[in-house]
N, C-alpha and C positions, 0 to 999 in steps of 0.2 A: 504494500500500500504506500503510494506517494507521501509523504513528508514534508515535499517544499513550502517555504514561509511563501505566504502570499501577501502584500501590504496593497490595501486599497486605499488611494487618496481622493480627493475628492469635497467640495462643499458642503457644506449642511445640509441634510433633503435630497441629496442625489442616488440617494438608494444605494447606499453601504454595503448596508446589513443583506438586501435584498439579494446585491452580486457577492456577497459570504457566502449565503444558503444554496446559491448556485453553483458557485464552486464546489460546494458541501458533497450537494446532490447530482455533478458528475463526476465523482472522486469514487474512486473503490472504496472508501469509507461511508458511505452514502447512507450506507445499512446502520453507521455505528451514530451515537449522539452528534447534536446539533448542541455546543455551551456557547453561550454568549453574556458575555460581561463589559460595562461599560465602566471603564478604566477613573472617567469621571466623577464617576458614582460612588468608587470608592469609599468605604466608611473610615477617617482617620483612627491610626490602630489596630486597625483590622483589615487592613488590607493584606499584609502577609497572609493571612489565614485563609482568606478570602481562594488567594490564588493555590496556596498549598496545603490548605488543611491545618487543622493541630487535633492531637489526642487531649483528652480529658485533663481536664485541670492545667491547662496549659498555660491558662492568660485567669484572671478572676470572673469568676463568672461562668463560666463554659464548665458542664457538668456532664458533657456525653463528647463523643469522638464527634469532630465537623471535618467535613469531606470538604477539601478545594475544587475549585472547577477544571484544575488538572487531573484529579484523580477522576472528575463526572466526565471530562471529556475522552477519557481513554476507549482506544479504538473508533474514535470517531474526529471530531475538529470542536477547536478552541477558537472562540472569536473574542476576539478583545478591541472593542470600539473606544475610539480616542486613546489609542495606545499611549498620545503624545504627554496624558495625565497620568500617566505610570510614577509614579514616585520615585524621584533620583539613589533614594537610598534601599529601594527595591532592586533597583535595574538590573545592580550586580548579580544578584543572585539569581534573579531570571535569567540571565543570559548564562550563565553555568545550569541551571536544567534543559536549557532548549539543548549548549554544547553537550552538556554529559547524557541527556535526555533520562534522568532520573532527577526527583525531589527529595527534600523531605518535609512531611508536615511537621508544625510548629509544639514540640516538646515531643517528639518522638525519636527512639532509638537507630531507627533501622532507614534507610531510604527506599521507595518505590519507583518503579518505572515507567516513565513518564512516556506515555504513546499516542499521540494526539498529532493532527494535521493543523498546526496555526495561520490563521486569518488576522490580521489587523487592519484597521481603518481607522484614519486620520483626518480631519479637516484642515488640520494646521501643518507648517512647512518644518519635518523633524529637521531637515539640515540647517538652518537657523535655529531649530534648536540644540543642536549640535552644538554650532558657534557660541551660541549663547553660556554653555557648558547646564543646560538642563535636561537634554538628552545625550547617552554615550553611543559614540558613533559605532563602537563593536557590535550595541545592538540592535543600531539602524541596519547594520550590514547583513545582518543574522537574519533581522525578520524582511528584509527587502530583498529578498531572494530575488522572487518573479513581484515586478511591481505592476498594477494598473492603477489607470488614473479613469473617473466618473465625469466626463465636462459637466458642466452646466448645462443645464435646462435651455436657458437663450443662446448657448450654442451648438443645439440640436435641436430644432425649432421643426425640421422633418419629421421627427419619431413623434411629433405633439399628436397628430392624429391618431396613429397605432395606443398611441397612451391613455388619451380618451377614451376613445372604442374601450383599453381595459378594464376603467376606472368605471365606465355606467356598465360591464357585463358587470363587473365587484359590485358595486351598487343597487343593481338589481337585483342581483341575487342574497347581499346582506337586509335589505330591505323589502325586499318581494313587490318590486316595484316591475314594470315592464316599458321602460325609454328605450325608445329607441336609439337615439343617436343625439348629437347637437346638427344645428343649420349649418350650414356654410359659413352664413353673416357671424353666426359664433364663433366657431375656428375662426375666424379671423381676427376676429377680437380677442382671441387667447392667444393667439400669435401675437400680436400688438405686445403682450403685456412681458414685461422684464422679468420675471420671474424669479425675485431674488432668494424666496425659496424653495425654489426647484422643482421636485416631484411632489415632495411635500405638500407645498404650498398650492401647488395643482391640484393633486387632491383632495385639498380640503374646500379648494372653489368647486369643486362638484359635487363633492358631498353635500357643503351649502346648498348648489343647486339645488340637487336632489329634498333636502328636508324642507 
């Protein structure tokens, strides 16, 4: 089963997560979990955990074994969105599991082995974060193996139709509604519009529509 880090860049709203899942689901690991964590989200303190686990009693409070989303993602893919919000004092030690491709969770004796296909996506530019010294550039290199980039929305203004057309069959079928389509004079008017956020924010003008 493939391995390769795959780092997706791309604006807010341009469907991230969307081109993860798909990578996900043409991967010989397709069968195994789909984890997804947003780096952002992160709870201060608990982020270690978060990604490695800890056995009982590890930290105050925690009274049972907690599973990281390395050990949920085993045999399948690790999505880690906004990687760029990873913790500078995590870094290290992530990049020795991805290299040694074992963990260990937090107060525990023994290490596990870490078998996951990694996905990240980023909104923000890591090589300026590089520069900046908040991202270390051994583990831009690690996870930018195969990179893709997501344009924007206003500049793929072509696929706006195909996108449409997906957005009222999703629509109708989460609502049990029966549109057909939008007018011409429409599409043209959502071509007009800048779309500063993306699919997103397309989406959520037809949902409008739609309610």
């Amino acid at each position: 089963a493939h391995t390769t880090s795959v780092l997706i860049t791309g604006e807010s709203g341009t469907g991230k997560e969307v081109l993860a899942r798909f990578v996900h689901g043409c991967s010989s690991r397709s069968g195994g979990p789909f984890v997804a964590l947003s780096c952002g989200a992160l709870a201060e303190g608990l982020a270690e955990a978060e990604l490695f686990g800890a056995v009982k009693g590890a930290y105050t409070g925690l009274d049972r074994d907690r599973e990281g989303v390395m050990a949920q993602a085993r045999g399948g893919t690790l999505f880690l969105d906004e990687i760029g919000e990873l913790p500078l004092s995590l870094q290290p030690k992530f990049l020795r599991a991805l290299q040694e491709r074992t963990f260990k969770p937090l107060g525990a004796s023994r290490e596990e082995k870490a078998s996951f296909r990694l996905v990240c996506a980023t909104h923000r530019d890591l090589r300026a974060a590089v520069e900046k010294g908040t991202f270390r550039e051994d583990l831009l290199f690690r996870i930018a193996v195969f990179p893709l980039q997501l344009p924007a929305l206003r500049e793929r203004l072509d696929d706006l139709p195909a996108l449409v057309a997906h957005l009222v069959e999703r629509f109708n079928r989460e609502m049990g509604r029966k549109v057909s389509g939008v007018s011409p004079e429409t599409l043209e008017l959502l071509k007009a519009h800048s779309w500063t956020g993306n699919v997103r924010e397309l989406s959520n003008a037809i949902e409008y529509a739609f309610v």
